[in-house]
PAVO-528123 format. One record per residue (C-alpha): y, x negated, z. Coordinates in steps of 0.02 Angstrom, whole numbers, plus 50000, padded with zeros to 5 digits. Layout:
N
YXZ;...
REM end
This chain:
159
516105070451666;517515073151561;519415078851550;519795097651547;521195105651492;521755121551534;523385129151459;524015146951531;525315157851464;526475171851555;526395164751732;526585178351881;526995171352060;525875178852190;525935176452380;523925175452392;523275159452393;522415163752179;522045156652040;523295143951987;524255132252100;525685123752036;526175107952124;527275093752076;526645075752041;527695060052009;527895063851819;529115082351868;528375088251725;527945105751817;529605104051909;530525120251806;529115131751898;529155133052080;527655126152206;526715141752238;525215151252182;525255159852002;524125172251897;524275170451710;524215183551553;523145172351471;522305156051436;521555143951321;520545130051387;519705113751298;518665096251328;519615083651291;518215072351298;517585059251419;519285051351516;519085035851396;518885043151254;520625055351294;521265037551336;520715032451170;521365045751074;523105044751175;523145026551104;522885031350947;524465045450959;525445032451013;524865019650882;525345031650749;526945038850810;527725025250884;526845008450794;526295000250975;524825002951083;524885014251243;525044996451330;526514990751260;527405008451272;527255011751458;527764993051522;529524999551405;529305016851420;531095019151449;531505014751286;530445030851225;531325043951317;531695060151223;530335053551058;528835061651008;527435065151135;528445053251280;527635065451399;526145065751335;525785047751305;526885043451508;525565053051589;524255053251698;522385053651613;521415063251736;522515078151828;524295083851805;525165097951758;526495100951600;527695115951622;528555125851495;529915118051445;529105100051427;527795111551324;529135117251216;529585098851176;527855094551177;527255109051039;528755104150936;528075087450933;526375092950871;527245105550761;528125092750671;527515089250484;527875071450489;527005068450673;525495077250581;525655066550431;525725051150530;524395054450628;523305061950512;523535044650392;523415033050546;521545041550582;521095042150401;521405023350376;520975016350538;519605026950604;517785020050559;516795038550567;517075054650478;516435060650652;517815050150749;519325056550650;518595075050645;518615073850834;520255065550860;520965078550726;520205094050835;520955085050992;522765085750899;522545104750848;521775107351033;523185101751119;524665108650993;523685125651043;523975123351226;525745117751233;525985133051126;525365143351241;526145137851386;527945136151318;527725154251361;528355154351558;526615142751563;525815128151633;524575117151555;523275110251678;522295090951674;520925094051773;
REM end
C-alpha cells in the first residue's frame, strides 16, 4: 500500500452524491469549501510512496526548512504558524484534504527559490543514494504541481 494524492482544480458543487466529497477533519484545512459533493475541471494525481517513506520525506522538508526533525516541530508547532510548509508538515500522513487557499500558501512555499535551494542542498548532502534524492526531488515537484492546481477553487486529496 501506499499514499495517494490526488489534487483537483475548478471545483463544481453538485447535489448527487459524485465524485469528490469534501469533508472537514481536525486540521480545517478544507474549511474555505463547503461539506458537499463536487465535480472538478481537472486533476493531477501521484504516489507519494509507501506512508513511511511520505513520513520520511516530510522529515526531511522539515529538516531542511526549518533545521529540526518533524518530532521536534509538532510537540512546538505553534511556534511555526504562518512558515513554510506548516500545513504540510502539521498534517495527517494517511487521508486529509487541503483546500485552495491553504494551496495557495502551500504552492508559494514550493515556489519559493530559497525553499528549493534548501531543500535541494539538504538532499544533496545528506541523502546516501542518487536514487533516494531523485525520488525525494520528484516528490517536491509532485506536490508543488498539486497545490498548483488546486489553488484553482481546488482541493487536494490524501487518500
Amino acid at each position: 500500500m501506499g499514499l495517494d494524492i490526488v489534487a483537483y482544480r475548478g471545483l463544481k458543487k453538485v447535489e448527487a452524491e459524485e465524485n469528490i466529497q469534501v469533508s472537514h477533519d481536525q486540521f480545517g484545512y478544507s474549511s474555505d469549501l463547503e461539506k458537499g459533493w463536487y465535480d472538478c475541471e481537472d486533476s493531477f494525481h501521484f504516489r507519494a510512496g509507501s506512508y513511511s517513506g511520505y513520513n520520511t520525506w516530510r522529515d526531511v522538508l522539515c529538516q531542511a526548512i526549518h533545521g529540526i526533525n518533524a518530532f521536534e516541530f509538532w510537540k512546538t508547532s505553534e511556534n511555526f504558524i504562518g512558515h513554510p510548509f506548516y500545513e504540510l508538515i502539521n498534517f495527517s500522513d494517511c487521508e486529509g484534504q487541503i483546500g485552495p487557499k491553504i494551496s495557495e500558501k502551500l504552492y508559494q512555499d514550493f515556489t519559493n527559490p530559497e525553499n528549493e535551494k534548501k531543500f535541494l542542498d539538504y538532499c544533496k548532502e545528506n541523502l546516501e543514494t542518487e536514487m533516494l534524492e531523485d525520488f525525494y526531488q520528484a516528490n517536491w515537484e509532485d506536490f508543488k504541481k498539486a497545490f498548483e492546481v488546486a489553488r484553482h477553487d481546488g482541493l487536494v486529496q490524501w487518500c
